[in-house]
C-alpha positions in Angstrom: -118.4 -133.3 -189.3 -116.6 -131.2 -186.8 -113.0 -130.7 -186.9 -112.3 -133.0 -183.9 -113.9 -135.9 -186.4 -112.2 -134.7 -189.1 -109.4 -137.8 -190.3 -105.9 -136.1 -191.1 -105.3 -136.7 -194.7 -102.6 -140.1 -194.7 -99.6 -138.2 -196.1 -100.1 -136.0 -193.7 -100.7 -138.4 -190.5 -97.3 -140.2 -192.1 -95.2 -137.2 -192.1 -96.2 -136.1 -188.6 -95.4 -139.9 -187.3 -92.2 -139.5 -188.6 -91.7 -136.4 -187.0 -92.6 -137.4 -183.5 -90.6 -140.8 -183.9 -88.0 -138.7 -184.4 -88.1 -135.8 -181.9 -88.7 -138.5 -179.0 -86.1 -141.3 -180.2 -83.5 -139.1 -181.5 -83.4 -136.3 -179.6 -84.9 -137.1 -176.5 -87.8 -135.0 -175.8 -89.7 -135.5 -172.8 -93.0 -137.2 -172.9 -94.6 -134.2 -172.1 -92.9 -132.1 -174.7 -93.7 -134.7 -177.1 -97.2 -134.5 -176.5 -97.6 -131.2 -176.6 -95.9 -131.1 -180.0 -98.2 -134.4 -181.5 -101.3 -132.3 -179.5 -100.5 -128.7 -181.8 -99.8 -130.4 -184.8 -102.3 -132.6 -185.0 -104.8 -129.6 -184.9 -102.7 -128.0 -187.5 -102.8 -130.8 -190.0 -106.7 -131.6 -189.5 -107.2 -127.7 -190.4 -104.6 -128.4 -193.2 -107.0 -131.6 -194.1 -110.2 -129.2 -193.9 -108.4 -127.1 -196.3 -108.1 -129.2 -198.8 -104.6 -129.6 -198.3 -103.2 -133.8 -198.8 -99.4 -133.2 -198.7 -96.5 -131.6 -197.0 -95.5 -130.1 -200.5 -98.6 -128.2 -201.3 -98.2 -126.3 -197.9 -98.0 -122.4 -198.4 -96.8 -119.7 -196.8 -100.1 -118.1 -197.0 -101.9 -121.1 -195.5 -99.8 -121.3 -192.8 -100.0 -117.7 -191.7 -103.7 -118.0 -192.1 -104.3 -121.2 -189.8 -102.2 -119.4 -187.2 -104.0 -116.1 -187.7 -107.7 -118.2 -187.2 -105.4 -120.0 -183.7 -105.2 -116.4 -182.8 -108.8 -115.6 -183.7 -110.0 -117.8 -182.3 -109.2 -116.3 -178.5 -105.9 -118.6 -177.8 -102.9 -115.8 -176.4 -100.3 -114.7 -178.5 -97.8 -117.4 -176.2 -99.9 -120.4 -177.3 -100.1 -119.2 -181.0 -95.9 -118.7 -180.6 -95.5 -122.1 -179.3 -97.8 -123.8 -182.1 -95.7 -122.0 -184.7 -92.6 -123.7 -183.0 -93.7 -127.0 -183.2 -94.9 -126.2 -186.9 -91.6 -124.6 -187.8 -89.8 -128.0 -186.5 -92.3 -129.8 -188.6 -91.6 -127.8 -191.5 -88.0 -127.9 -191.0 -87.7 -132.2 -190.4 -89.8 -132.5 -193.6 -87.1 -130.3 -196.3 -84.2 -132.2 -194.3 -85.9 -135.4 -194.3 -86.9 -134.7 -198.4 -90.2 -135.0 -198.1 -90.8 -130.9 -198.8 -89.1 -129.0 -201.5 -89.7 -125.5 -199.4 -90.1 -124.5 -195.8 -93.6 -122.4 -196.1 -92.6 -121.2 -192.4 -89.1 -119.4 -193.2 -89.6 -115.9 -193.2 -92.8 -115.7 -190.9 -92.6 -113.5 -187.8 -93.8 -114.9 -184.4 -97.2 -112.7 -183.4 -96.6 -110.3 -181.2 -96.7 -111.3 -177.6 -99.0 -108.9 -175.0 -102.9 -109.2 -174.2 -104.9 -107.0 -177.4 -108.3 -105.6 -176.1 -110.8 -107.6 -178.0 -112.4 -106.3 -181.4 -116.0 -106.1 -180.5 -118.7 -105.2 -182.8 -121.7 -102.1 -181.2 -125.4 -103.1 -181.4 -126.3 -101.6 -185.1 -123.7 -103.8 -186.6 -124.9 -106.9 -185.0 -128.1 -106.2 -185.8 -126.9 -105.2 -189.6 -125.1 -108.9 -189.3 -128.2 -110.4 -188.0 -130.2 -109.3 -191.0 -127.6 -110.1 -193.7 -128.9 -114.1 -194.5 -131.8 -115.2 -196.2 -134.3 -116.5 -194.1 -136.6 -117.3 -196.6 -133.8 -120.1 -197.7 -133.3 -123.1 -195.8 -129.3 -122.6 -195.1 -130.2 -118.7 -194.9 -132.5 -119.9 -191.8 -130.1 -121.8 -190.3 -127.2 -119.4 -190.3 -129.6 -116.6 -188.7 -130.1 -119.0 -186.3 -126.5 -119.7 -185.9 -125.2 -116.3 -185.7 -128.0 -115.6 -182.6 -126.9 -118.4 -180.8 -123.2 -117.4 -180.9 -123.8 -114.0 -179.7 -127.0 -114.4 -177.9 -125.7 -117.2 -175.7 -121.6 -116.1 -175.9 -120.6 -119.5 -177.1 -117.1 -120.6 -178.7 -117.1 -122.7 -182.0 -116.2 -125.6 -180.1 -119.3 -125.0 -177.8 -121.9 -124.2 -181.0 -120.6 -126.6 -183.0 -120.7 -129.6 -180.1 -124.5 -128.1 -178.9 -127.0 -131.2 -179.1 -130.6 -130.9 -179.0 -130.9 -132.3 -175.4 -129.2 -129.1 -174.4 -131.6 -126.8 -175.7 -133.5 -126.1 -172.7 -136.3 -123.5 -174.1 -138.9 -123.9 -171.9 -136.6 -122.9 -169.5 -134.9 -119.9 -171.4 -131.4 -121.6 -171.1 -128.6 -123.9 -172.6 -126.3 -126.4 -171.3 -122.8 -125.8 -172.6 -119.8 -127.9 -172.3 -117.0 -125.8 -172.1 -113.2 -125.9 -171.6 -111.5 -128.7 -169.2 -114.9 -130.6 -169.7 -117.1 -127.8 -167.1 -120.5 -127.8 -168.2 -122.6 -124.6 -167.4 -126.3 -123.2 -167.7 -126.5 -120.0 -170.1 -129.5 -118.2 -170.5 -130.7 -117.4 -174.1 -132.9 -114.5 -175.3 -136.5 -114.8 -177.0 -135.1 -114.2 -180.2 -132.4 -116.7 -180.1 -135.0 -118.9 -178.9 -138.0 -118.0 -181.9 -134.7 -118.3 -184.6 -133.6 -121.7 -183.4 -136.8 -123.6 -183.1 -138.3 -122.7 -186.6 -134.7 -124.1 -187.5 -135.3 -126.6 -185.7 -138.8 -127.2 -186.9 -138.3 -126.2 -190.7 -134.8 -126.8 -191.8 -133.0 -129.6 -190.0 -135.7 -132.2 -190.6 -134.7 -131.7 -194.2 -130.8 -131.7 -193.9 -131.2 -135.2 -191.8 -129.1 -138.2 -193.2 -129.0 -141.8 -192.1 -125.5 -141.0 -190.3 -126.9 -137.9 -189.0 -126.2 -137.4 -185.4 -127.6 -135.3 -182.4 -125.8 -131.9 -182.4 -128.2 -129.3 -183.5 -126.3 -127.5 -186.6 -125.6 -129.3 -189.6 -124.5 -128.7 -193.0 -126.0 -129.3 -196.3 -125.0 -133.2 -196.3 -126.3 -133.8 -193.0 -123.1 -134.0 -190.9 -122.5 -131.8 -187.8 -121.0 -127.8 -188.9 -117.1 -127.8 -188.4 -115.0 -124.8 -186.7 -114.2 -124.1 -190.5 -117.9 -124.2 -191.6 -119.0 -121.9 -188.9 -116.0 -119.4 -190.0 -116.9 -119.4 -194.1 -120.7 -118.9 -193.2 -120.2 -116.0 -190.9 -117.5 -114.3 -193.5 -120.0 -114.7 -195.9 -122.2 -112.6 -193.8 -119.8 -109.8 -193.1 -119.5 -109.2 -196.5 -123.2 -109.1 -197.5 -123.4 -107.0 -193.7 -121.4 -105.0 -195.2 -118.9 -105.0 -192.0 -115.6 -103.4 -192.1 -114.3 -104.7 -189.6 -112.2 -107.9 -188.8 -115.4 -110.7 -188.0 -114.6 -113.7 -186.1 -117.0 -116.0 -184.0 -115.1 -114.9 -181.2 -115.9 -111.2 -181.7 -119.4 -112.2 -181.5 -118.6 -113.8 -177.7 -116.7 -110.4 -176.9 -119.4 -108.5 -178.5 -121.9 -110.8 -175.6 -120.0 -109.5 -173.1 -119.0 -106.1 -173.7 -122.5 -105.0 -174.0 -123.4 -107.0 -171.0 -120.8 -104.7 -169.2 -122.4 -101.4 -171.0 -126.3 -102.2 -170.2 -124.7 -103.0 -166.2 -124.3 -106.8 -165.5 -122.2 -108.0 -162.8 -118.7 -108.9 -163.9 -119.6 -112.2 -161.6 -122.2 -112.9 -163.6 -120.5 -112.1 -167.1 -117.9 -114.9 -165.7 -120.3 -117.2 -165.3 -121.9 -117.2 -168.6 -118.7 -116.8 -170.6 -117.5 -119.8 -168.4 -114.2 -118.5 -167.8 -112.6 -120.1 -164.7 -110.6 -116.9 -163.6 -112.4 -113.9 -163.3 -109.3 -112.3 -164.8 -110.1 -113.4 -168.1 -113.0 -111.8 -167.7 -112.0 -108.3 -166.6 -110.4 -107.4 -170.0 -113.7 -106.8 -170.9 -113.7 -103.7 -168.4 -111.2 -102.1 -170.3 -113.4 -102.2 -173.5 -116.7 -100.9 -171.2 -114.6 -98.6 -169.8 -113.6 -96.9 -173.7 -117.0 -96.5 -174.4 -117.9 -94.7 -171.0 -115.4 -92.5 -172.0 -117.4 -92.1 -175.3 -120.6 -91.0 -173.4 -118.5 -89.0 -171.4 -117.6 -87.5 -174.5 -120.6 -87.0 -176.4 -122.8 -86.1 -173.9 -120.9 -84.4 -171.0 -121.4 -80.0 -171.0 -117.2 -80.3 -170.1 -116.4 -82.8 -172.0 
């Protein structure tokens, strides 16, 4: 199931009810603030319940810098990572007074570093050496190849793979629907060999990962549920590592790896907007700064003054 399915684990869901009943009745947040804390930690505990994890006192510090590390990862700015590591702290802090913790696993972490990072991207050999890293000749080893094309041959999020149904694969067109952030649906166009990958998926895998409580979305996991955010995130590590990949490997670099090399083969920014489905160009025009260092490399490499 995907994460947003995903039931937080009842300890859990207890301790954060106590939490908010307490922020709102005794100190008098607004209704706004209130939500925004239930909203953050809510995603934090159904990561926590992914995990594994089933009670406040089995909480690490190393979980907890991890799950904000993958918030940061995956593409939220280093203001909305500090503010979900405030309402965790809170969290954290209610639960020792309260006795329901021994420790506070958020004491001596550091806020991340506020300011906009140019995004890690990947070049072409290593997302080819990523595409060639899983079995194909293995059901699961078919369906991650076709994973990992449709994440960077289409730019998607997680939340946008992972929510993909089979009504949105528009092939004979050569495009996706997508629905993105705030709800906005868009068009993407996807490549031949995203395309080839996909249907024989499509055609020789998921048939035999169905279940009777098997829904529509299009990538599922061995027991016939949908892939979560987490799923995705362990399959493509796996990959890195077989890839041999040195660098840091999100889903998201696979997205700014889309774009980037949109921008280096000469696409409109416009257009990179549109397919990224980013609502302010803006966001978009980081990307310029990463096409921009590898001008600079040609520049280098190939110029007589250089």
């Amino acid at each position: 199931m995907s994460i947003e399915q995903i039931q937080i684990a009842p300890e859990l869901e207890r301790a954060l009810q106590r939490f908010l009943d307490s922020v709102t009745l005794e100190r008098g947040l607004s209704d706004n603030t209130a939500r925004a804390y239930e909203r953050d930690l809510s995603r934090y505990l159904t990561l926590l319940t992914d995990l594994g994890i089933r009670a406040p006192d089995e909480i690490s510090q190393t979980e907890v810098s991890a799950l904000l590390n993958l918030l940061s990862e995956m593409g939220l700015e280093a203001s909305s990572v500090a503010r979900n590591l405030t309402a965790v702290r809170m969290f954290h802090r209610f639960l020792l007074g309260e006795g329901l913790a021994r420790r506070d696993p958020t004491e001596h972490l550091k806020p991340p570093k506020l300011g906009r990072k140019l995004p890690s991207v990947l070049n072409i050999y290593e997302v080819e050496r990523l595409m060639l890293a899983p079995d194909v000749e293995t059901p699961l080893g078919l369906r991650d190849r076709a994973l990992i094309e449709m994440l960077y041959g289409a730019g998607l999020r997680v939340s946008e793979l992972i929510g993909l149904s089979q009504v949105d694969l528009l092939f004979d067109v050569e495009v996706i629907r997508v629905l993105g952030k705030g709800g906005r649906e868009r068009v993407v166009p996807i490549g031949s060999e995203g395309i080839e990958w996909v249907s024989e998926y499509l055609d020789a895998v998921r048939p035999g990962l169905v279940k009777p409580h098997t829904g529509v979305e299009v990538f599922l996991n061995f027991r016939g549920g949908p892939l979560s955010r987490m799923g995705v995130w362990k399959v493509l590590r796996q990959y890195v590592v077989l890839a041999g990949l040195e660098k840091k490997v999100s889903p998201h670099t696979l997205r700014h790896s889309f774009a980037t090399h949109l921008l280096e083969g000469g696409a409109d920014l416009r257009a990179v907007q549109e397919m990224l489905g980013h609502a302010d160009i803006s966001t978009t025009q980081i990307y310029t700064h990463v096409d921009r260092e590898y001008l600079k490399e040609v520049h280098r490499t190939f110029h007589p003054r250089a």
